[in-house]
Every structure is written in C-alpha cells, then in structure tokens.
MITIRO-345298 format. One record per residue: residue number from 1; residue in three letters; x, y, z of N, C-alpha, C in turn. Coordinates in steps of 0.001 Angstrom, whole numbers, plus 524288, in hexadecimal, padded with zeros to 5 digits. Layout:
% residues N
+------+------+-------+-------+-------+-------+-------+-------+-------+-------+-------+
| resi | resn |    nX |    nY |    nZ |   caX |   caY |   caZ |    cX |    cY |    cZ |
+------+------+-------+-------+-------+-------+-------+-------+-------+-------+-------+
|  NUM |  ALA |     X |     Y |     Z |     X |     Y |     Z |     X |     Y |     Z |
...
+------+------+-------+-------+-------+-------+-------+-------+-------+-------+-------+
END
This chain:
% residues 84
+------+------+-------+-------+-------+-------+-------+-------+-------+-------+-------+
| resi | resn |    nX |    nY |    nZ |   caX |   caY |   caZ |    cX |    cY |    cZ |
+------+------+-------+-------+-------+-------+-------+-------+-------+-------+-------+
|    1 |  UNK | 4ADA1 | A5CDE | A36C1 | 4B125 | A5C7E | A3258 | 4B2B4 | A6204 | A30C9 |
|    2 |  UNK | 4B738 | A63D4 | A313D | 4BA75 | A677C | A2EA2 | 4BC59 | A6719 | A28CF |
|    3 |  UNK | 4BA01 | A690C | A25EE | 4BA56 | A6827 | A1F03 | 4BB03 | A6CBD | A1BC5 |
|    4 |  UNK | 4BA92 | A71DD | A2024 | 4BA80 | A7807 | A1D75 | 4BE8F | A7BD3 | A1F5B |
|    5 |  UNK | 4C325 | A7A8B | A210A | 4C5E5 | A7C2D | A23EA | 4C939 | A81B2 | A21EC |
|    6 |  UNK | 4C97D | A8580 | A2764 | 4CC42 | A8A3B | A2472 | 4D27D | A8846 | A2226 |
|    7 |  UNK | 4D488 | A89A4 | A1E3E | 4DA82 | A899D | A1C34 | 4DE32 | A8982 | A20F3 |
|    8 |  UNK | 4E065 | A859A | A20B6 | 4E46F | A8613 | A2632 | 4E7D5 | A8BB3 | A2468 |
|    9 |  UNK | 4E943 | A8DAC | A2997 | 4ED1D | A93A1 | A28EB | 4F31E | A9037 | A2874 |
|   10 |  UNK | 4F73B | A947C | A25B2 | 4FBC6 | A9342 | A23FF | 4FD54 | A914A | A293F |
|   11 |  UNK | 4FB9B | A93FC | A2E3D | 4FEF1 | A9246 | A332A | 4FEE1 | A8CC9 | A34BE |
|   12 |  UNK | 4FA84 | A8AAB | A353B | 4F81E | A852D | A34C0 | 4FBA7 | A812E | A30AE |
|   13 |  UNK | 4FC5E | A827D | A2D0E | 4FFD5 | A7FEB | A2959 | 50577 | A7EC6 | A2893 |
|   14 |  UNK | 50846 | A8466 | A2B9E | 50E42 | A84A2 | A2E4F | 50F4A | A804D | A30B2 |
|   15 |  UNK | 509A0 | A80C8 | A3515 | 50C2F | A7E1F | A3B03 | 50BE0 | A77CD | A3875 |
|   16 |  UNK | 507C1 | A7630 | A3696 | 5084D | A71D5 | A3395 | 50BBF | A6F6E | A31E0 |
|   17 |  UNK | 50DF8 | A70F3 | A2DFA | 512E4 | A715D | A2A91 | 516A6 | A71B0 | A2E88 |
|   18 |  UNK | 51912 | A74AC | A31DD | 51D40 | A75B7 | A34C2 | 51C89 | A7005 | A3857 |
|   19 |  UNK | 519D0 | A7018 | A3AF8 | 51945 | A6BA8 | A3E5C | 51743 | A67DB | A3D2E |
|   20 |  UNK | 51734 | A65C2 | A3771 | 514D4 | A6167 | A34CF | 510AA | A5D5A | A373D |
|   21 |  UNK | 50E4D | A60E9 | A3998 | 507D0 | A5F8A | A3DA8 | 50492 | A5DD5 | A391F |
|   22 |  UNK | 5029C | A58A0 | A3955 | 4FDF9 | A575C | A37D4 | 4F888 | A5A13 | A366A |
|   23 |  UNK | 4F5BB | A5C2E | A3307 | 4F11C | A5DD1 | A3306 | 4EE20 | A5D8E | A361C |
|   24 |  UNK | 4EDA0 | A58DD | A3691 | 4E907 | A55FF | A3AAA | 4EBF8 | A5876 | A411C |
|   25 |  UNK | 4ED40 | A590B | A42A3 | 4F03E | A5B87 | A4764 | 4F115 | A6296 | A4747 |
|   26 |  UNK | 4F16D | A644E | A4237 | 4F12F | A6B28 | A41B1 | 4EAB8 | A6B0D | A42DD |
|   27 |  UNK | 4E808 | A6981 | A40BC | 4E0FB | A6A91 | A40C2 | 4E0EF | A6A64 | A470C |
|   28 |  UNK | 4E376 | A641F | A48D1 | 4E0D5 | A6540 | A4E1C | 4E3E0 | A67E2 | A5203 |
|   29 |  UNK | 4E7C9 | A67F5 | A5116 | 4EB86 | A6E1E | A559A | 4EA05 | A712A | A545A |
|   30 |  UNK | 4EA89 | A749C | A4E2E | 4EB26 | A79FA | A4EA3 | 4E4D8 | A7BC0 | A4C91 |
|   31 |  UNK | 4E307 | A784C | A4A19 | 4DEAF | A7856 | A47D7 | 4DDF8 | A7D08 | A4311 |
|   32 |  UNK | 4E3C2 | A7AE8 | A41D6 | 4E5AB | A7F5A | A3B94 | 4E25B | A8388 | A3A82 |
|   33 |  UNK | 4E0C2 | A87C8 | A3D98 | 4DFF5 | A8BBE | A3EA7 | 4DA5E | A8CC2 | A3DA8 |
|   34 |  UNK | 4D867 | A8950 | A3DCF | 4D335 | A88DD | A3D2B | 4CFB9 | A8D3A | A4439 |
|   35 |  UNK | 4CCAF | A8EE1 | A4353 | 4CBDF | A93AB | A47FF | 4C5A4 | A8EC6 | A4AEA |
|   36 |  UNK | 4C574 | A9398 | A4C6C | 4C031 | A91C1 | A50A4 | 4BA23 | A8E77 | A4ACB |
|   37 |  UNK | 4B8BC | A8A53 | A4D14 | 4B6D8 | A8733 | A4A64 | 4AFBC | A8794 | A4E24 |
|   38 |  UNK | 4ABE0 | A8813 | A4C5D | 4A668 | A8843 | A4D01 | 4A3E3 | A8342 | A4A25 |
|   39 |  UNK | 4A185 | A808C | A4E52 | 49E1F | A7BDC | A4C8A | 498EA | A7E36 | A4BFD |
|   40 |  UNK | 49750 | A80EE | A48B1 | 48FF8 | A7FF0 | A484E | 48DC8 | A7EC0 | A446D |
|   41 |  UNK | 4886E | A7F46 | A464F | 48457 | A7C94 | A40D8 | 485C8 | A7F27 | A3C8F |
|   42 |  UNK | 48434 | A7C6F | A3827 | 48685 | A7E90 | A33A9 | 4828C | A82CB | A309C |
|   43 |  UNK | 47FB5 | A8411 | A3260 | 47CBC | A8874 | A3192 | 47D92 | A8DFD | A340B |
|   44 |  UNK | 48232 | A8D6C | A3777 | 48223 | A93A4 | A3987 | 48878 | A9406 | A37C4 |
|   45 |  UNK | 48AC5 | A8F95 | A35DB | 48F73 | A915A | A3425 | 4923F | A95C2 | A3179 |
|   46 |  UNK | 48EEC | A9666 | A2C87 | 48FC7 | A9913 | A29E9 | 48F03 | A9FC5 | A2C41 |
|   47 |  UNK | 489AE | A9FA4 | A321C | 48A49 | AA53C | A3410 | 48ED0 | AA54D | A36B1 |
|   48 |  UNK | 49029 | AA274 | A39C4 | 495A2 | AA163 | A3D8E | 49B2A | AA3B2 | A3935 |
|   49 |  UNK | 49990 | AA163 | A340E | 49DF5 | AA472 | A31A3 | 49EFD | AA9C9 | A2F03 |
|   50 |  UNK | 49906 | AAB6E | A2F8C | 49799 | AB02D | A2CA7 | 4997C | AB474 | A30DC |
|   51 |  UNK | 497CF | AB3E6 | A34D3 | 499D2 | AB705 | A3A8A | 49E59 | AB761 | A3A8B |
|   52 |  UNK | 4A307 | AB14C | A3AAF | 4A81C | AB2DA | A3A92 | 4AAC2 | AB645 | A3683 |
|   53 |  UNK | 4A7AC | AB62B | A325B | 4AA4F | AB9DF | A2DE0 | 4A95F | AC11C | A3130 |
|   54 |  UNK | 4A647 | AC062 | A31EB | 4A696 | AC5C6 | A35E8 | 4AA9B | AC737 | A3A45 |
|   55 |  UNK | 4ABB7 | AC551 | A3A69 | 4B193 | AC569 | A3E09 | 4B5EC | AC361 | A3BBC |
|   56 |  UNK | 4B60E | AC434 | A3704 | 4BA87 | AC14E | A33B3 | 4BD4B | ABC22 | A35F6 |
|   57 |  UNK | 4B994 | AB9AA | A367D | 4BB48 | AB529 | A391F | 4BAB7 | AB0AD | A346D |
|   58 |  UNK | 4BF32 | AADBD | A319D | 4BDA1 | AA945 | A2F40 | 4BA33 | AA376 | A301A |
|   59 |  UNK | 4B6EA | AA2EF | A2DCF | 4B422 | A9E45 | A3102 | 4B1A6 | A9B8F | A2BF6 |
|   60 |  UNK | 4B16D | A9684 | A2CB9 | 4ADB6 | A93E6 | A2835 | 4AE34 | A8E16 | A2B6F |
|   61 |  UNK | 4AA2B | A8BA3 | A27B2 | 4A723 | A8631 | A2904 | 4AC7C | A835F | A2824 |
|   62 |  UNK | 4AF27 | A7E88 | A2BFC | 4B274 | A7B2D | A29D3 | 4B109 | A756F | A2A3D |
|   63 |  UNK | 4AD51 | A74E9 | A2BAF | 4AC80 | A6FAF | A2D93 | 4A687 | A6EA6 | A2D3D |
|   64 |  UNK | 4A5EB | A6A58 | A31AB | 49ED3 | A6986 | A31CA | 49F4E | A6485 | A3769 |
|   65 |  UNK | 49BF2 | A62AA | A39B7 | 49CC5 | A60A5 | A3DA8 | 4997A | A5B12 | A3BE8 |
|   66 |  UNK | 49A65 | A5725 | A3B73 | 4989C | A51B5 | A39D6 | 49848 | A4E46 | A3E0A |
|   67 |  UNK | 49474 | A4C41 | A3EC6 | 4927F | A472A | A406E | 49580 | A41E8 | A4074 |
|   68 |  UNK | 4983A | A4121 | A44A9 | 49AF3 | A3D6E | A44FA | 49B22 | A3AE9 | A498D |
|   69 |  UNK | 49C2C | A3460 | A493E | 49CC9 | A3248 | A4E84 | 49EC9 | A32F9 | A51EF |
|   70 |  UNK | 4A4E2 | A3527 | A507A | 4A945 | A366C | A53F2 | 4A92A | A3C26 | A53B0 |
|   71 |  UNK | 4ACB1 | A3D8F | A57B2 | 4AE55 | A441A | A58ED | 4B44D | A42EB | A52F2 |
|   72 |  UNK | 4B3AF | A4706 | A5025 | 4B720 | A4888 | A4CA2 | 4B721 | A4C66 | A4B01 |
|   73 |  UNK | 4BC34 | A4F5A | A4811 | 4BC39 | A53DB | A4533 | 4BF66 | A51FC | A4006 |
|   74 |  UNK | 4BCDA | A5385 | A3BA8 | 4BFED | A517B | A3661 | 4C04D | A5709 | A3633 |
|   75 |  UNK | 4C6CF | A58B1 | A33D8 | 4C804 | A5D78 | A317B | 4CA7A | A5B66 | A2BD6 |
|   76 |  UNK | 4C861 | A5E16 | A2768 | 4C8A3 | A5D94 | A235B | 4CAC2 | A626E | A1EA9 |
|   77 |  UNK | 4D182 | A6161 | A1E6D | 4D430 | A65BC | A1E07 | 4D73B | A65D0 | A1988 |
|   78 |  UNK | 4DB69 | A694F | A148A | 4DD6E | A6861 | A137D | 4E368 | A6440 | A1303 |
|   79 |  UNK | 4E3FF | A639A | A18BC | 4E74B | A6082 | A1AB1 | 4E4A8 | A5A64 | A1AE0 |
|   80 |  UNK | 4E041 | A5980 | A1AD7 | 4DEE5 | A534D | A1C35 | 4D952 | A53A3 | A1F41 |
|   81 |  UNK | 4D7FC | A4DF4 | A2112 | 4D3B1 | A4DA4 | A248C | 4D542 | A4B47 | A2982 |
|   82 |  UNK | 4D47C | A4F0B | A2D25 | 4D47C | A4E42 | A3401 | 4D08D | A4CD2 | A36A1 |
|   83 |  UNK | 4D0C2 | A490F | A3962 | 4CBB3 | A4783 | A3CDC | 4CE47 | A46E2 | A4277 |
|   84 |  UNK | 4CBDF | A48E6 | A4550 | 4CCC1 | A4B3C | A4974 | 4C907 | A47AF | A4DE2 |
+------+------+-------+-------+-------+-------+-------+-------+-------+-------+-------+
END
C-alpha cells in the first residue's frame, strides 16, 4: 500500500491535463515521478533514509507491504485510490 507519497512534480500534472490521461494510468506509465522505490524491513528504514540525506538524495517511507491473498498494489493519492 502506497499512502505517503512524494508531491507529484508540476511536469507530471501538465502531461495529465494536456492529454487528459487518467490518474490511474499516469501512476502506472510514468509513475508521476516518483524515483527508485526500496522494499525493507521496517527497522532499517529509517537508516536507508538517513544515508540518502547524505547524498542529498530525497527519500522517505511511502507505503508498507500487507498480507494479502492476491498479488496487488493499492496506491493511495491525492487524486483517488488505485489498485493495481
């Protein structure tokens, strides 16, 4: 589940708007500029993000990984809820 997501960039929002693309279809093409994504335990997260601040790299927790029957991804955004 995606529930913490960085601010989509103005560019992400153009192409939207210009090409009146669905939300649910920007997340999964362009993946509204969201960068390289790390699945781990939730105990080393917070070092994983402490490091990227050392390289001025933006990074924070957006999600969490849940127990479910099926293979899914819920993204949970200003725009709505996507399940994937």
């Amino acid at each position: 589940v995606k529930d913490n997501m960085f601010s989509i960039p103005p560019l992400f929002k153009l192409i939207q708007e210009q090409s009146e693309t669905d939300w649910k279809e920007m997340y999964q093409v362009f993946n509204c500029g969201h960068r390289m994504e790390l699945y781990v335990a939730p105990e080393i997260a917070n070092d994983i993000i402490e490091i990227s601040k050392r390289f001025n790299v933006e990074a924070q927790i957006i999600g969490r990984v849940e127990a479910s029957e099926t293979k899914k991804l819920t993204i949970k955004s200003e725009f709505g809820e996507f399940v994937y």
